[in-house]
Residue, then its C-alpha position, 0 to 999 in steps of 0.5 A: x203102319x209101317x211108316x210110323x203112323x200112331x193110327x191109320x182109318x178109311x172114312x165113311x162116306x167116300x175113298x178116303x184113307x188117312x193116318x196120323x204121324x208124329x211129324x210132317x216128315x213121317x207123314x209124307x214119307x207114308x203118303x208116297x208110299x201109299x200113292x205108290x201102293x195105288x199106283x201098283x194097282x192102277x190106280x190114281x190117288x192124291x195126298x194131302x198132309x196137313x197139321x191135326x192142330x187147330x181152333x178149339x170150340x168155345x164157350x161163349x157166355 
């Protein structure tokens, strides 16, 4: 949250974490922090940004 994400959340079913920015700039800057953070512990991590944005659901009559 520190880097500016509106939200942050761990997935359910498996070692994901994931947050969302309101830029890609904002985004990546969090995702070296967060690999930084692992890597501190020991730990390998890897980082995916991509945009939230995409084909809605239709009504198909």
């Amino acid at each position: 949250m520190e880097c500016g994400a509106l939200g942050a959340s761990l997935s359910g079913a498996g070692p994901t974490v994931f947050g969302w920015f309101n830029s890609e700039g904002e985004a990546r800057i969090a995702a070296r922090a967060m690999q930084a953070a692992f890597a501190g512990v020991g730990l390998h991590s890897d980082a995916y940004v991509s945009p939230v944005e995409g084909p809605r659901a239709q009504l198909l009559q």
